[in-house]
Phi, psi and omega in degrees: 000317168318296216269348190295274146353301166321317203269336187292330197300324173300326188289291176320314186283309196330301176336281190296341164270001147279344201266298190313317174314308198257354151321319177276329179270347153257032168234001160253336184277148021259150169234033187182162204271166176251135205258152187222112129345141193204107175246049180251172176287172179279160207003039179277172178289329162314327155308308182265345185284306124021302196232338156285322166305303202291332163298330191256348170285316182303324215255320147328251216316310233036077161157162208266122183250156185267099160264139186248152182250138146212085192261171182134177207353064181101339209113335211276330172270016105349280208285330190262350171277347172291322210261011174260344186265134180317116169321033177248007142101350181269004190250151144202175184231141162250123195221170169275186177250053221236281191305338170261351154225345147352257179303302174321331232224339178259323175171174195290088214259149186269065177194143180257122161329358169265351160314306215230119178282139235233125177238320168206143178274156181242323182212136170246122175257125148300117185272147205239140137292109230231160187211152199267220222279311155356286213256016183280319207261349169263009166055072166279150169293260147315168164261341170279335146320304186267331156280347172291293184301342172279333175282343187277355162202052143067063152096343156331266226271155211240167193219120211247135197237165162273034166140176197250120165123339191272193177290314185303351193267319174297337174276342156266015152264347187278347187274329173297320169288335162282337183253039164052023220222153201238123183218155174261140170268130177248130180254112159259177175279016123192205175294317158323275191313339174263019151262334169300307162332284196293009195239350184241333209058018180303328224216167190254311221207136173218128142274093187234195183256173188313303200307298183293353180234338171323285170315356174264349205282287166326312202254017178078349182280356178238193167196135192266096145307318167193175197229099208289098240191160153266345182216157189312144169293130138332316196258011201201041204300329219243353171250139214277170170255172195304344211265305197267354172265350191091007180237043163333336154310330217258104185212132165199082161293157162257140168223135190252113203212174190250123173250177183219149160294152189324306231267009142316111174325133173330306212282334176287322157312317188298313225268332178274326168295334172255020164258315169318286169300351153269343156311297179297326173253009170299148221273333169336287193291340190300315200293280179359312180271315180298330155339279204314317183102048175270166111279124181273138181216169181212156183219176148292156159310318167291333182273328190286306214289303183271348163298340186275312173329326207261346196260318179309303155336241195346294154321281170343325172290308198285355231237302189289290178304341176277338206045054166254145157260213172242123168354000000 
């Protein structure tokens, strides 16, 4: 019992000198630049949402964060080469929730949401059903257009994702399943490339987000059908959302936000969440993004934390009742 006592009382004094420990140490960080993971392709919307925040969250800190691009399988190896570099506040990753309720839900990635510490969200992209050059020339209307021609024909027409696991693929299976409807999927290594696939006529049809597709949008080569949303895109007033199309089900905003591994001190997050979160809300980046077909957004760690939970549930569903697998 003595000695038992003896270890709590050490455990105790230990405390306050570790709290002190890492106090100090945020309060010196960053003293060397900082990495922000993208675990997308270069110039996909993770990408470019990405390099507008970190400038301007870096020039808060005065020092520089580094975006690395490291896309594949979903996103998911981005996020687990982030939660493997040592936990000293210089790795973080800004990802969608494509790698955090995705990928968990298609198959076995190595790291558990309990893994991984939630520091903020940065952006919300309205994801829009956009359909390319195909179906452009075929003057669709509508989103009751484009399910009429997929039922008439079965498994024809094809639909394009930045990967098996991410939001375009699961929000164009929750739209095949609400509309009753059959499309083959093709997966490319991100978003960029599957609006290049629509702009080539590789692919028919995509959900993706407003940002990667806008400027192609403006000049006609592409067309916006509905806007899978709970409310009309700013940058798009005359095109109805899915809601107003009749598939009130079918909503998948992307939310984009910055994580960290556990074992990153509190105190560094917290000092990085608010340079983040002055970023975002500074009046520059807001215009910028909304430019982009962004919302700049900010959250709690907790609020971020239950929105993925809340995103995890909701995949899972769409993952089962769809029966997908992995590609």
């Amino acid at each position: 019992m003595t000695r038992i006592l003896k270890f709590v009382a050490l455990c105790m004094a230990a405390a306050p000198l570790s709290m002190a420990m890492q106090a100090a140490h945020a309060e010196s960080w960053p003293t060397k630049p900082i990495r922000l993971v993208v675990p997308y392709a270069a110039g996909g919307p993770g990408d470019v949402i990405a390099r507008l925040v970190a400038r301007k969250a870096g020039e808060g800190l005065q020092q520089t964060i580094l975006v690395d691009n490291k896309g594949g399988a979903g996103g998911s190896i981005g996020v687990d080469l982030m939660l493997k570099a040592p936990p000293d506040g210089y790795t973080f990753a800004l990802t969608a929730q494509g790698p955090l309720a995705g990928m968990p839900n298609l198959t076995k990635v190595p790291y558990a949401l309990a893994d991984i510490q939630f520091v903020t969200t940065v952006a919300r992209g309205p994801a829009v059903i956009v359909v390319g050059k195909n179906l452009v020339a075929k003057n669709l209307v509508d989103l009751a257009d484009l399910i009429k021609l997929a039922k008439a024909a079965p498994g024809k027409l094809n639909y394009g994702s930045a990967g098996p696991g991410t939001t375009p693929h699961i929000g164009a299976e929750l739209l095949k399943l609400e509309a009753g409807i059959d499309m083959t999927h093709v997966p490319y290594k991100g978003a960029a490339p599957a609006v290049t696939g629509l702009l080539g006529g590789e692919i028919d049809v995509a959900m993706v987000d407003l940002l990667v597709v806008l400027p192609h949008v403006a000049s006609g080569a592409l067309k916006v059908l509905a806007v899978a949303s709970p409310s009309r895109a700013p940058q798009l007033p005359d095109v109805p959302t899915t809601r107003e199309a009749g598939l009130p089900g079918v909503v998948m905003d992307t939310a984009y936000g910055v994580i960290a591994a556990s074992g990153v001190p509190v105190a560094v997050q917290q000092k990085f969440r608010d340079a983040l979160v002055a970023a975002v809300q500074s009046s520059d980046v807001k215009e910028q993004l909304s430019r982009q077909g962004v919302i700049a957004t900010a959250s709690t760690s907790q609020e971020y934390k239950a929105m993925v939970q809340a995103e995890f549930d909701k995949w899972r569903r769409v993952v089962t009742q769809a029966k997908i697998t992995l590609e």
